[in-house]
N, C-alpha and C positions, 0 to 999 in steps of 0.2 A: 444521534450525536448528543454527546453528553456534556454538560459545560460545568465545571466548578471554579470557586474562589481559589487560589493561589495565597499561598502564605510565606510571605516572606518580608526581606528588609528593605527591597527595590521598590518601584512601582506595582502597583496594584496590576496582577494578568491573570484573565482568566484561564484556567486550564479545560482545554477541547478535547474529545475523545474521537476517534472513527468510529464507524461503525463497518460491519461485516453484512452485505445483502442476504437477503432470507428470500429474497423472492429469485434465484434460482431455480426451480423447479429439480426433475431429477435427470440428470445429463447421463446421456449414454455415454456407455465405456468407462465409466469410474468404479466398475467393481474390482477392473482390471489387478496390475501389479503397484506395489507399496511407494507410495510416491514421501521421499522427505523434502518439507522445504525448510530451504535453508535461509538466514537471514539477508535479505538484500544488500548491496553493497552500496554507496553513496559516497558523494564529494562531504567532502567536512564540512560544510554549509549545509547540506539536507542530513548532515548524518547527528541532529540536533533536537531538544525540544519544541523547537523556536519556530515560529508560521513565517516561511521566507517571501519575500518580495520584489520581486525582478521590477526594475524601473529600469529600461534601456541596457546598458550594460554597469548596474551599478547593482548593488544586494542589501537588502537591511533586514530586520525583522521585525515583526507588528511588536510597538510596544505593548499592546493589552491583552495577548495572547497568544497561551502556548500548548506541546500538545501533553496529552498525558506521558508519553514517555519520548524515547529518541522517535526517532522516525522509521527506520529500516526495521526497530524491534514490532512498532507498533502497525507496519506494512505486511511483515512477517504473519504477527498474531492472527490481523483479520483475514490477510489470505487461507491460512488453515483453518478459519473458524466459515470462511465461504466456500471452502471444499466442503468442509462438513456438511453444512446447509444443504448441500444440493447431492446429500443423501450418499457422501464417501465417508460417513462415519467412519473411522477403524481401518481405512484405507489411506490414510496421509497421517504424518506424523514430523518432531521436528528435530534437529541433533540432540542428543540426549536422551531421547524417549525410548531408547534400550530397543528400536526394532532395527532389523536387517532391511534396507527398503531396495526395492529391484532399480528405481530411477529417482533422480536427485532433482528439483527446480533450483536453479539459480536466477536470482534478478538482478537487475542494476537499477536504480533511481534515477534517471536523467535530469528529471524536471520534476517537484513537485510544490509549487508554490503560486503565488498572486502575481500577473505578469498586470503590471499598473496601466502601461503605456493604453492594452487592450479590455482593460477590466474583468479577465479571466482568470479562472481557478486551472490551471496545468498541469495536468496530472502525465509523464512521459515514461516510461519505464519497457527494458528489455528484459527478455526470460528465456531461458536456454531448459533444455531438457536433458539431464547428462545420465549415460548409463551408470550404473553405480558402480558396476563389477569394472567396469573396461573404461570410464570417463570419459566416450565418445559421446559427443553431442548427436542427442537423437532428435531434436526438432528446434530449432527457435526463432521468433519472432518480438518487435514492438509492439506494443500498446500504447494505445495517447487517447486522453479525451480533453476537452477544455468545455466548460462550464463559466456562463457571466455570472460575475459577483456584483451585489448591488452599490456594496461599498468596499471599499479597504479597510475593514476595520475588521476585530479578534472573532463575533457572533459573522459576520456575514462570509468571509476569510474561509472560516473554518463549515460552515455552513456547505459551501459550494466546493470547496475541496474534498468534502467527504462524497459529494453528490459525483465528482469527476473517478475520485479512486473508487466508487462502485462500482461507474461504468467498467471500468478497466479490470478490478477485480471479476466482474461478472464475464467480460470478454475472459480473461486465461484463462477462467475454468471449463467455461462451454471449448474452448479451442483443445485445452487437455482433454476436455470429454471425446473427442473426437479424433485423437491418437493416440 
């Protein structure tokens, strides 16, 4: 996780990075066919740079920190930089990258923020497997981890949040690996 100073004319927010696990190993079945993923979808609330914050049923965002880009781009990026890792180089790729790819990942962002009430990092997110040629759904399932944060604040926030979207990122690959 990476943290930098923010620049601007508001309060002072640190900007937090994800990270992408590297400790994958190498998952059977990912030499297989051309997987693109595509950018996750999200409510307008997570579809932000902003570290969101569920207290009951109310939303806010940490003032002191936010993420390096939207969220869905920045869910995207690490997903395909956590195929790679676990050795699908040249095997995954994302819209635009000019290849023909046999199956599409789609996800959706349900949940990915600081739930106060319980002091967890929530990490909830659905993925579909769609044939490219024919856009039959070839497989899909949730993923959810939840992670205790020590505090609510931008370092600890983002901290435990990246600690939740690895688990999660580490489950859909080993699960892809496996269909």
């Amino acid at each position: 996780m990476l943290a930098l100073p923010a620049c601007s004319g508001s309060p002072e927010r640190t900007i937090f990075d994800l990270t992408a696990p590297g400790d994958i190993g190498r998952s059977a079945g990912l030499g297989g066919p051309q997987l693109m993923v595509n950018e996750p979808s999200a409510l307008q609330a997570l579809d932000s740079d902003r570290i969101l914050v569920r207290d009951g049923g109310s939303l806010s965002y940490l003032p002191d920190g936010q993420w390096s880009d939207r969220l869905p781009r920045l869910f995207q990026v690490r997903l395909i930089q956590t195929f790679e890792n676990a050795s699908s180089l040249g095997r995954v790729s994302r819209p635009g990258d000019r290849v023909t790819p046999d199956l599409a990942l789609s996800a959706d962002i349900r949940n990915f923020g600081i739930d106060a009430q319980t002091s967890q990092a929530v990490v909830d997110v659905t993925v579909r497997i769609v044939l490219d040629r024919t856009g039959r759904v070839a497989a899909a399932r949730a993923f959810s981890a939840r992670v205790p944060v020590a505090s609510i604040s931008g370092p600890a926030a983002a901290q435990a949040l990246d600690q939740a979207m690895a688990q999660v990122l580490r489950e859909i690959v080993r699960w892809r690996g496996r269909g």
